[in-house]
NUTORMI-692481 format. One record per residue (C-alpha): x, y, z; residue in one letter. Coordinates in pm, whole numbers, plus 50000, padded with zeros to 5 digits. Layout:
<nodes>
{{X Y Z} 'a'}
...
</nodes>
This chain:
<nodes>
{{34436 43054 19388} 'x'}
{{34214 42796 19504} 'x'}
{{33942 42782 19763} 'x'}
{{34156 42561 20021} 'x'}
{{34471 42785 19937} 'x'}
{{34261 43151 20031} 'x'}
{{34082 42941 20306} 'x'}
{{34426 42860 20430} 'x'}
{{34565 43270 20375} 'x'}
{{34266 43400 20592} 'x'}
{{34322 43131 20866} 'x'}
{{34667 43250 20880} 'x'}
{{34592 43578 20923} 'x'}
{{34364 43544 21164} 'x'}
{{34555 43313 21371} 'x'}
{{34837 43588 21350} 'x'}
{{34683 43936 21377} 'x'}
{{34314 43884 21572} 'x'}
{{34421 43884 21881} 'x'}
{{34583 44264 21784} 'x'}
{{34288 44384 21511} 'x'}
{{34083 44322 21861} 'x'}
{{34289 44554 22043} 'x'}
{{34328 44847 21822} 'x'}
{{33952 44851 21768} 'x'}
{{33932 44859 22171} 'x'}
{{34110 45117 22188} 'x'}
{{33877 45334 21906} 'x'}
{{33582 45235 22056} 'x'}
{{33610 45187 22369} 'x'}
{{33392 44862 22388} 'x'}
{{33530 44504 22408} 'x'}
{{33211 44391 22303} 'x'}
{{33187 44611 21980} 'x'}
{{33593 44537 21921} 'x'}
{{33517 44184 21925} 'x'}
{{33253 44177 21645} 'x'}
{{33378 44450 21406} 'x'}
{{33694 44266 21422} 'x'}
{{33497 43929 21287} 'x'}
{{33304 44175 21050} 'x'}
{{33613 44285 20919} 'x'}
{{33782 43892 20840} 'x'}
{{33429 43810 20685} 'x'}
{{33451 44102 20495} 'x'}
{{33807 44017 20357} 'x'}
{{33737 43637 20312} 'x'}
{{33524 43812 20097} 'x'}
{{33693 43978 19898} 'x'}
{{34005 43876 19676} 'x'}
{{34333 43990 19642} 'x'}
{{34440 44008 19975} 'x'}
{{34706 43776 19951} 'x'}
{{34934 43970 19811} 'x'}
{{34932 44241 20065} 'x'}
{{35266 44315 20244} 'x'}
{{35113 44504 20551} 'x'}
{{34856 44249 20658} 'x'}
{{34795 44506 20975} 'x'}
{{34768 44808 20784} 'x'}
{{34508 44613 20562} 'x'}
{{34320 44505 20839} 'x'}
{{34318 44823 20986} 'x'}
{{34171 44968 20653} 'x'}
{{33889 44736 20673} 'x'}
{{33854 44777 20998} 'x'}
{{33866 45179 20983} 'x'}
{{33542 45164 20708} 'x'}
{{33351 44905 20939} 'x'}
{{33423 45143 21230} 'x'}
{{33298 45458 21026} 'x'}
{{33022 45270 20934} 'x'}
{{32939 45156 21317} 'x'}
{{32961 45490 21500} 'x'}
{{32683 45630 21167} 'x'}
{{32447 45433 21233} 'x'}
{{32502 45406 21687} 'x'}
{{32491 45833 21579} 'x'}
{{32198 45787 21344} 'x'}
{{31988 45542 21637} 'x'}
{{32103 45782 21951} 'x'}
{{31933 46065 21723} 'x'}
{{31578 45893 21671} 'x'}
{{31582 45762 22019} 'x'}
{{31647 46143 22158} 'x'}
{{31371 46263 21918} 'x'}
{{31183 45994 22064} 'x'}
{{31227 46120 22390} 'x'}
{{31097 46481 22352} 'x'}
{{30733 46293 22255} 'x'}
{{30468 46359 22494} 'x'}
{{30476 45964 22633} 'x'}
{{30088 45898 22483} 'x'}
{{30240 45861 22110} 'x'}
{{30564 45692 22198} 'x'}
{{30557 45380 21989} 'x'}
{{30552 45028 22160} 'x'}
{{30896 44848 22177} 'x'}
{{30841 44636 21869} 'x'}
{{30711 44964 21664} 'x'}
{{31046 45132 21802} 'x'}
{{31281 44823 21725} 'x'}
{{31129 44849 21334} 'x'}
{{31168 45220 21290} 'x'}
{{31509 45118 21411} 'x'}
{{31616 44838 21150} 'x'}
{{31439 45069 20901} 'x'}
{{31693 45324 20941} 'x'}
{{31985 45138 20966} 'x'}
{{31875 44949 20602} 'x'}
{{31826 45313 20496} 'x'}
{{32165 45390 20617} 'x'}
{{32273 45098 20437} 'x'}
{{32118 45178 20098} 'x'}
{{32314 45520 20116} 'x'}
{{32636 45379 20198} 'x'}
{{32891 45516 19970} 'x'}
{{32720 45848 19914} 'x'}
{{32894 46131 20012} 'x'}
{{32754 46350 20258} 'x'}
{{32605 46627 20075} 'x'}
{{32418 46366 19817} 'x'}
{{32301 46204 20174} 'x'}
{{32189 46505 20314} 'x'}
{{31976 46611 19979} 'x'}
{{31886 46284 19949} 'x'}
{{31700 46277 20277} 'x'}
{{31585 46646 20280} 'x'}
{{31391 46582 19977} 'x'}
{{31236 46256 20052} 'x'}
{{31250 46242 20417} 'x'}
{{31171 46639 20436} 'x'}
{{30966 46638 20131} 'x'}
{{31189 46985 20108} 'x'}
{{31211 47220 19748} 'x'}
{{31506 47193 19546} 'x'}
{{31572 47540 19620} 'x'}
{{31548 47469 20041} 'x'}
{{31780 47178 19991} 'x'}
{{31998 47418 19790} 'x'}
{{32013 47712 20050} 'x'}
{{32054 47407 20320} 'x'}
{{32375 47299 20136} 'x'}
{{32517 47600 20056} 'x'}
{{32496 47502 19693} 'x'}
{{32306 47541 19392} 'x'}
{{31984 47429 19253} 'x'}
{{32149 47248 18948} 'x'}
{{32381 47066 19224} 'x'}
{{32084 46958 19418} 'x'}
{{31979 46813 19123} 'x'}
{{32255 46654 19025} 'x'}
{{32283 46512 19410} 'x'}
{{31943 46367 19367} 'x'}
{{32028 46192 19066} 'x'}
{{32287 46038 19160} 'x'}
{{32182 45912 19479} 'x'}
{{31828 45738 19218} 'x'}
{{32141 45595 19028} 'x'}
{{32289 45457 19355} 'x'}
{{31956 45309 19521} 'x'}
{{31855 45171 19171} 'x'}
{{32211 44986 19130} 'x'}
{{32199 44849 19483} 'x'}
{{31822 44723 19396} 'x'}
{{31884 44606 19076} 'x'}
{{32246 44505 19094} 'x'}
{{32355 44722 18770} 'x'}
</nodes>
């Protein structure tokens, strides 16, 4: 297929099913605002990526993509209330100023990033140990799982980071 041809396919699309992608994410998050740009997140994202011109359910497609951006979205809004509340219970001397706060911000969403994909238990050991700096064993009893599994968590989430960084 050529580039004018896809180019063509995702205009189409769009042209047809925006105006409803818009609506159903609306109605799952409650936020025109947010509806609006996961719904242009999700034709980047399959402008993207091939193959979707075959695809007999363009809305049931869409609201695949969709689903993962919105998953994705309400992580990281979760992941931001957390620090902020955290934040809060400081005594107000050692809050951080607003550009310190809008770093330790962008650093956890590209750490939130970086584990994308993970499931949640290799996510969880992942942070206990570095963000914890917690024993195999505590990460073990934390998980309800063993010591060799914590391992193997571990490892596998060095095998993610290191593909991501090194594109292997």
């Amino acid at each position: 297929m050529s580039i004018t041809s896809h180019t063509a396919g995702i205009a189409e699309l769009y042209r047809d099913h925006h105006g409803w992608l818009v609506g159903w994410l609306r109605r799952r998050l409650g936020c025109p605002h947010n509806a609006g740009d996961l719904a242009q997140d999700t034709f980047v994202r399959v402008l993207l990526k091939p193959g979707h011109e075959g695809v007999r359910e363009p809305r049931a497609y869409l609201a695949t993509v969709a689903h993962g951006l919105v998953v994705d979205h309400l992580r990281r809004r979760d992941l931001e209330r957390a620090y902020l509340a955290e934040l809060a219970s400081l005594p107000e001397a050692v809050h951080p100023s607003a550009e310190e706060l809008a770093l330790a911000v962008e650093t956890l969403r590209a750490v939130d990033r970086l584990l994308d994909g993970l499931s949640p238990k290799v996510r969880a050991a992942y942070l206990y140990s570095r963000l914890d700096g917690l024993a195999h064993a505590e990460i073990a009893a934390l998980l309800g799982v063993s010591v060799p599994r914590v391992r193997q968590y571990l490892a596998t989430a060095a095998r993610h980071c290191y593909a991501l960084r090194h594109g292997r």
